[in-house]
Each structure stands twice: as C-alpha cells, then as structure tokens.
C-alpha positions as CSV (number, residue, x, y, z in Angstrom):
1,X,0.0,0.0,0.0
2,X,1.3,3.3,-0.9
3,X,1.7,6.1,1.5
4,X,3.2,9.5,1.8
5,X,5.7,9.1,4.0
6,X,8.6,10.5,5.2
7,X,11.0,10.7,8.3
8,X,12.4,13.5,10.2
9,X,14.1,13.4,13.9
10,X,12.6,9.8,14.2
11,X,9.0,11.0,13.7
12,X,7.5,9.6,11.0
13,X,4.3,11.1,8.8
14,X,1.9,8.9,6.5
15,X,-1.0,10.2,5.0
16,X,-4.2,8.3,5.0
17,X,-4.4,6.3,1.5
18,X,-8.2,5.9,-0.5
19,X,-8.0,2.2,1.3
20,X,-7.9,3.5,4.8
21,X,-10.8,6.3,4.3
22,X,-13.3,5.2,6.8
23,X,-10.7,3.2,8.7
24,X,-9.9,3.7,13.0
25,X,-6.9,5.4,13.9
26,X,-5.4,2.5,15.7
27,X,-6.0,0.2,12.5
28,X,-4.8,2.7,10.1
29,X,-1.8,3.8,11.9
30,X,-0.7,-0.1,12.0
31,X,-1.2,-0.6,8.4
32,X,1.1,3.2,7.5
33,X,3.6,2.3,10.3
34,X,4.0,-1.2,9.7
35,X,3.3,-2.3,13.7
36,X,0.6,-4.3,15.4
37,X,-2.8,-2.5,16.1
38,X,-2.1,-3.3,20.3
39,X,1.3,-1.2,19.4
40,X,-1.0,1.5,17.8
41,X,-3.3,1.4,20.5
42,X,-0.4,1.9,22.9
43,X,1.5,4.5,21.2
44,X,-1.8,7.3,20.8
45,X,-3.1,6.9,24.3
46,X,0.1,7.6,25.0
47,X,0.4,10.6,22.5
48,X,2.9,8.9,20.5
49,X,0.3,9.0,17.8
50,X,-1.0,12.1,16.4
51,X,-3.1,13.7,14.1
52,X,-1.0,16.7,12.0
53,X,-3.0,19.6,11.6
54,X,-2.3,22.4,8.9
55,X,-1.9,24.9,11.4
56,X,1.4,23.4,12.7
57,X,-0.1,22.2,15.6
58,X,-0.8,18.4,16.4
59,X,-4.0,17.1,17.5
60,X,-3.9,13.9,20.0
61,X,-6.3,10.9,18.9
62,X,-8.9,8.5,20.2
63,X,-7.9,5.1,19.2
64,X,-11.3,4.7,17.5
65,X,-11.3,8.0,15.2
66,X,-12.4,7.2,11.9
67,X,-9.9,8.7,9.4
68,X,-10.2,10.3,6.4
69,X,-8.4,10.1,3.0
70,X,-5.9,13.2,3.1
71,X,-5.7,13.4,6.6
72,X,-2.0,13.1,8.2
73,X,-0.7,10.7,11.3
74,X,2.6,11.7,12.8
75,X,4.1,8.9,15.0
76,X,7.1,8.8,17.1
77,X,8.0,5.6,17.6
78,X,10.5,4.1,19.7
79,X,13.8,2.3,18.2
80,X,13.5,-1.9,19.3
81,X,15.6,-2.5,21.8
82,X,17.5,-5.5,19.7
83,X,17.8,-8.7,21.4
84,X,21.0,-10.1,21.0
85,X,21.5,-13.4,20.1
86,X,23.6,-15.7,22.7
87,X,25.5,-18.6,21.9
88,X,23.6,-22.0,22.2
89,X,25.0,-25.8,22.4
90,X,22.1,-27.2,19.6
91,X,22.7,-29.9,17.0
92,X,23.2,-28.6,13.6
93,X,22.7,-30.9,9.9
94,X,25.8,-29.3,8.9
95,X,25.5,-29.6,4.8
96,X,28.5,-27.6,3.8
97,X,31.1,-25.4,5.2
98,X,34.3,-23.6,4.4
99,X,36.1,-20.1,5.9
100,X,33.5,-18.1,3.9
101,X,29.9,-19.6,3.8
102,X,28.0,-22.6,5.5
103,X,24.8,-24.2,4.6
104,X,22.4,-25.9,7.3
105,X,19.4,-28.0,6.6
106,X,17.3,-26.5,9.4
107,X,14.4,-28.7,11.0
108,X,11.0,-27.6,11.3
109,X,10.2,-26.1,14.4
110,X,13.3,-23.9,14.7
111,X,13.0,-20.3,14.2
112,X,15.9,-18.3,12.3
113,X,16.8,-15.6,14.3
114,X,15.7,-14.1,17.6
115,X,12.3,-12.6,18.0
116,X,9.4,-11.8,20.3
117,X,8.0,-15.2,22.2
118,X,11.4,-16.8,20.1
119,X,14.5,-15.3,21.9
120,X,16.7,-18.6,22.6
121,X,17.2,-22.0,20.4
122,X,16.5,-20.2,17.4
123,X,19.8,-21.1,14.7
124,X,21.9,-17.7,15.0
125,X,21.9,-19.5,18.1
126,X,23.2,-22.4,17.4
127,X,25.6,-20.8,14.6
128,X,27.2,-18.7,17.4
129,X,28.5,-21.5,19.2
130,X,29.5,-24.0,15.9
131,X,31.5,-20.9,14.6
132,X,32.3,-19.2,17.8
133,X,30.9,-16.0,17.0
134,X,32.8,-15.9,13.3
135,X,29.6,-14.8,11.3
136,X,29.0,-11.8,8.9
137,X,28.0,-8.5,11.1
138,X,26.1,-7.5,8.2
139,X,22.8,-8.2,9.3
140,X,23.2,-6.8,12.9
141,X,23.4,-8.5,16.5
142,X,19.9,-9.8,16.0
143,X,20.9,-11.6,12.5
144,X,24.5,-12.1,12.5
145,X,25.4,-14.4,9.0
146,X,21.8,-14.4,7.7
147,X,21.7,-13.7,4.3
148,X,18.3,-15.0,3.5
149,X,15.6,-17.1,6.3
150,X,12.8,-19.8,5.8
151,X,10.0,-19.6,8.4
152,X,9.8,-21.6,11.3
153,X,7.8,-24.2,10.2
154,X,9.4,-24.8,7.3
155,X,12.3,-27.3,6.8
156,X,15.3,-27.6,4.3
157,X,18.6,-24.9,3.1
158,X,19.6,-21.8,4.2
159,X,23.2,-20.3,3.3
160,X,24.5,-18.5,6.2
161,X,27.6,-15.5,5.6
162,X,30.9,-16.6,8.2
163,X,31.9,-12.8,7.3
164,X,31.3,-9.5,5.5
165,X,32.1,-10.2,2.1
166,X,30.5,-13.6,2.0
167,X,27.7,-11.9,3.1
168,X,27.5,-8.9,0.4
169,X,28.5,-11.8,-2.0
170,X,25.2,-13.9,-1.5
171,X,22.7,-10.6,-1.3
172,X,23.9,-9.6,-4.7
173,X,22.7,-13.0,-5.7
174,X,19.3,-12.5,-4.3
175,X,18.7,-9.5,-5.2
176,X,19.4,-10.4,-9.5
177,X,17.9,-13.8,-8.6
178,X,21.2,-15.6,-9.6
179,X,20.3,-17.8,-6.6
180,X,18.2,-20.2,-7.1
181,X,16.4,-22.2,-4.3
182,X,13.7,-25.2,-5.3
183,X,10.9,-26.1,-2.6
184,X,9.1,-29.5,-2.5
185,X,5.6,-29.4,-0.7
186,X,2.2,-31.2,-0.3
187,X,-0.6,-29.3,-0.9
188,X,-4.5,-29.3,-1.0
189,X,-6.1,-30.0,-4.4
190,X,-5.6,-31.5,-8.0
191,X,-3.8,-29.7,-11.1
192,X,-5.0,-30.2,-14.8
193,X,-1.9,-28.7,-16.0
194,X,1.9,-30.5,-15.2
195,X,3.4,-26.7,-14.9
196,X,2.4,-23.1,-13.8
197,X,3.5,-20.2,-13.0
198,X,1.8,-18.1,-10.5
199,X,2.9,-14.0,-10.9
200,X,0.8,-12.1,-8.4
201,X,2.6,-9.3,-6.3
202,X,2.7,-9.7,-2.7
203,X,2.0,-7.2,0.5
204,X,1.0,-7.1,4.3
205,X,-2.2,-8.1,4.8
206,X,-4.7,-5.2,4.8
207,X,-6.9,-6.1,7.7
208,X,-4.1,-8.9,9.7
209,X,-0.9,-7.5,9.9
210,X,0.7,-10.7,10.9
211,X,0.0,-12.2,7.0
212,X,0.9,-11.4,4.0
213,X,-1.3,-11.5,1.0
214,X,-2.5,-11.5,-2.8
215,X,-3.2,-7.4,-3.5
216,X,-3.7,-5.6,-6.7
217,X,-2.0,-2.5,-6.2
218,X,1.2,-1.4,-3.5
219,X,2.2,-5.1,-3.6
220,X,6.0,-6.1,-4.3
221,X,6.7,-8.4,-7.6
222,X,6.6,-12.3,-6.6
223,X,7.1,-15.3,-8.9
224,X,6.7,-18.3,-8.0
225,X,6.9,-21.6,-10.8
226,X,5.8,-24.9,-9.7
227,X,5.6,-28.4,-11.7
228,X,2.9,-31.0,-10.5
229,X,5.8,-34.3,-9.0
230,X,3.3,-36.7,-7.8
231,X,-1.2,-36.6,-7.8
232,X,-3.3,-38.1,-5.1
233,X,-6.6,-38.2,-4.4
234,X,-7.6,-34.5,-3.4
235,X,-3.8,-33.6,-2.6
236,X,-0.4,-33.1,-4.7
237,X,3.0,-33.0,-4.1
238,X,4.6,-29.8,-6.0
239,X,8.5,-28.7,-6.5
240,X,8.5,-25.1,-6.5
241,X,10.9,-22.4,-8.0
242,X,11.3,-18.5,-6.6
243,X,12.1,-16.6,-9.0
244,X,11.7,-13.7,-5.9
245,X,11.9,-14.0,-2.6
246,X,8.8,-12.6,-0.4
247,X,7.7,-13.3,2.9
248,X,5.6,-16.3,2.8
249,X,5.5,-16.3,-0.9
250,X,5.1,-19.9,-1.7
251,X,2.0,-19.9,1.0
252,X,0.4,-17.2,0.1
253,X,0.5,-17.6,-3.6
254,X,-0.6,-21.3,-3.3
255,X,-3.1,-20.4,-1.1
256,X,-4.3,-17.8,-3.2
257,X,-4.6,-20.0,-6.2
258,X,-6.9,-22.4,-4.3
259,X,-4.3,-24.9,-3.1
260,X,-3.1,-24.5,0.3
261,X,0.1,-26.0,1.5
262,X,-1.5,-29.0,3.2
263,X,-0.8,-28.3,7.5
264,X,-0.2,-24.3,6.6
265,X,-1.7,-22.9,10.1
266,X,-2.0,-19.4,8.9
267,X,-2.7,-20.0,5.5
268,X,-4.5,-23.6,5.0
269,X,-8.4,-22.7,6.0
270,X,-9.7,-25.6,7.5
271,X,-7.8,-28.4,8.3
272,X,-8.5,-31.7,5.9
273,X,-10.2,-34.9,6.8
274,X,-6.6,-36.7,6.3
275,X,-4.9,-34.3,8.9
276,X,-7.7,-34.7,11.7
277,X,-7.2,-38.4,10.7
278,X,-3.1,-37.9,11.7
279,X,-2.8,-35.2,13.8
280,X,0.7,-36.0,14.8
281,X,2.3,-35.4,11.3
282,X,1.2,-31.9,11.3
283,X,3.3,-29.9,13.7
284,X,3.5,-27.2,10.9
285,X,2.7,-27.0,6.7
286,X,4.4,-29.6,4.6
287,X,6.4,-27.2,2.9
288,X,10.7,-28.2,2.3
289,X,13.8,-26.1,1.4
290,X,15.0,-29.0,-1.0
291,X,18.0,-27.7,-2.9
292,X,19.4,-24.6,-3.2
293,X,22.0,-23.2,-6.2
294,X,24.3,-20.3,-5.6
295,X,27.9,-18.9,-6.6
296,X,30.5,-19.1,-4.2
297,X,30.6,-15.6,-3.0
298,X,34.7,-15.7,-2.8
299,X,35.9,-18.6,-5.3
300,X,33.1,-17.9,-7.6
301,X,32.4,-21.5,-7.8
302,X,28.7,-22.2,-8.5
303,X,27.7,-24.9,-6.2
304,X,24.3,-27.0,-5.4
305,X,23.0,-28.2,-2.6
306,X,20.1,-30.8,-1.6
307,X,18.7,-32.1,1.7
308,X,16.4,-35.4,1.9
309,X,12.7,-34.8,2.5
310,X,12.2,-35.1,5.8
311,X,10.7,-38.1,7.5
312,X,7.3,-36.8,8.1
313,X,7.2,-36.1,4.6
314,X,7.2,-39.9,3.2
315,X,5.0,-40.9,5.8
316,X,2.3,-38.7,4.4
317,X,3.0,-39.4,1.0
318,X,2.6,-43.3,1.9
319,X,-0.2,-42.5,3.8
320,X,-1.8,-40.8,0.9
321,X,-0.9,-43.2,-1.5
322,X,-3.0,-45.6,0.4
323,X,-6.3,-43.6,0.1
C-alpha cells in the first residue's frame, strides 16, 4: 500500500491512503507504520500517535477516530531494543562449510533468528557456538550471517555469511535472482496442468498484519513456478521455484490460487479430513527447502545443494498413496 511518508528526527508522517478512508486510527496507523494494532493502540493513548493539523499544531487521537483520505498521522515511535542473540550448544545438519559460507538443513520447528515469544534455540543460536561468533555483522546482532531465512515451520537450506564479504556476496545473488532455491511441498487440491506459474505481487495483509497477501495494487513483484511431482486423491505434491523471494511467498501464492500447502496454520483454511485423521504429522505446513543453487561468494564457484525430504514427509505421502 502506498503512503506519503517521510521521516524527520525519528518521527515519521503517513498520509491516510483511498483504502484506509473510513478506517480507525489504531488500525490505520498499523497498516502506514508497519506495527501491530495493540502497538497503535499503545503509542496514541500515549500521545505517541498524532493527528498533524495544517496549522502546525498536532491534535492527539482516540484510538477509534475514523480517518479520512488526506488526513495526516505523525508517529514517534520508539527504536527496538535489539535482542541479541547468545550462543547455544544445539545440534546442527551441517551440509556444507568452508572459511566463507555454510549451509544448514534446518528442521521444522526452529525459528531463524531471535524474536518476540522466540529469543533462545532459534539457529543464530546455534551458529554462534558451531563458529564461535565468526559470522558476517552485516545483518546486525539480531541476525549475525543471515543472508536469507525460511520460516519456522518450514524445513530444508539456508546459506548462512561466516563474514562480511561472504555476506554482500550472497545478497547480490538474491537481489538479481542468480540464486536459485527449489521447494518440495504437499498441498491441497488436483492440477490439470503438469506446470504453472503463479505471478501475483505480494503485500502485508490489509486487515491482519501478521500475513501477507495476494493485493492488486502497493504489492512487491513475486514469482513463484511450480511443476505437479506426484497426484493423489484430493492432494499433490509440488516442487517449487522463486524466482523472488517474499515473505511467505510460496504460501500465500498457493493459497491464493486455491491450493493451500497441506498443515499451513496461517494460511490452510480448515484443516483436511486426512490431517484430523493424523494429527501427529502436522506440527506445521508440509512445505521443504530441497535444494538450493548459488555462486560461491569468494571462489566464484557455482555450487548446489540438496537435503532429503524429511521423514514426516514420506509418511504422508505413503499414507496418501494408500487412500
């Protein structure tokens, strides 16, 4: 969503878009800030929040104002205190390493890097210890070496930076797509066709800030191409392509198209007959980092990668085999 929006002295203005006319205050300052609605609440009873006024001066809010198109919020919000990752004994599937880069098949279940509710056993973590604090500073104390993440709840390769110019190395490759990671997942529905490519740009939720979504204007470009690997009865099993890399893209665009990655919490609707049937082979969606492509970021080596579906994985594929 587009916004007018500038910053000065930490204070930042947004003017209310055509989407938010008719919106309240707490709800429309989430969506131009880009924080929760509780932090919105928060920040105008405490006067954090205000309206800008032409005549210079500001005008404090009531959370449930209804805003109008062409109207002005100022905010002054406060800097995150970053939480800084601490070293952690925890087992890591150690793919490939050298002085420069290393890639880890992380499990489902383990979050990337620290965050609210996830400050310990996340894999910065765990890289902290295994390389005893040798990791890129690029990405700050919160993200030290991570060049790229997977959510939580999804399995398979990341490539992590051991120092600065590995680091800058591997962005470039992301950002002109010379990197190329493949997904395998399971997911709800059949496909007439064997290929596809879904090209649908992605944003922030308009209503939930916590998703993303499908929008038809303010969105970022994300492609996604998928190939049908193996049909069942009401489910497939797809391998996947980004051509970009957005948060939650190959969720949201699956989703979007009708076919929900089969387990997706956020994303999946209701959950299937076949997952009631085995709720303990759902701890998350059935979506898999499976191999990953990249140039060395020093010797200039292109290199590939692969990780083994995971074990949950060919238990629901027997298991659907069988229906």
């Amino acid at each position: 969503m587009d916004s007018a929006f500038s910053v000065c002295e930490n204070v930042q203005k947004a003017e209310i878009t055509p989407e938010l006319d008719g919106v309240r205050a707490d709800a429309a300052a989430a969506e131009l800030f880009g924080i929760s609605r509780s932090a919105a609440e928060r920040l105008i009873q405490a006067g954090a929040i205000t309206l800008d006024k032409d005549s210079g001066e500001n005008e404090t809010l009531q959370k449930k104002r209804i805003m109008r198109q062409g109207e002005a919020l100022l905010a002054a919000i406060p800097e995150p205190e970053p939480a800084e990752a601490e070293p952690e004994d925890i087992p890591l599937d150690i793919v490939y390493e050298d002085r420069d880069i290393i890639v880890i098949n992380k499990p489902q279940g383990m979050v990337v890097h620290p965050a609210p509710g996830h400050t310990s056993g996340t894999l910065v973590s765990a890289l902290l210890y295994h390389c005893k604090g040798e990791l890129s500073g690029i990405g700050g104390v919160m993200r030290p070496g991570i060049v790229h993440r997977i959510d939580m709840d999804t399995s398979g390769l990341i490539a992590v930076a051991k120092n600065d110019a590995a680091h800058t190395g591997l962005a470039a490759q992301l950002e002109d797509h010379s990197m190329h990671r493949e997904y395998r997942a399971i997911v709800v529905g059949g496909f007439r066709d064997d290929l596809g490519t879904v090209d649908l740009p992605i944003a922030r939720h308009p209503t939930d800030r916590k998703k993303m979504a499908v929008v038809k204007t303010g969105g970022r470009n994300a492609v996604t191409h998928y190939s049908v690997d193996e049909r069942f009865t009401g489910f497939s099993t797809l391998k996947l392509r980004l051509e970009t890399g957005r948060t939650h893209q190959i969720r949201v665009h699956m989703s979007h198209m009708g076919h929900p990655v089969l387990g997706d919490p956020v994303y999946g609707g209701d959950k299937t007959q076949f997952q009631k049937k085995h709720p303990a082979l759902f701890a998350g969606q059935c979506l898999h980092a499976e191999r990953l492509t990249l140039i060395h970021p020093i010797t200039g080596e292109t290199m590939t990668f692969e990780a083994a579906l995971p074990e949950r994985f060919g238990e629901i594929m027997r298991l659907l085999r069988m229906v």
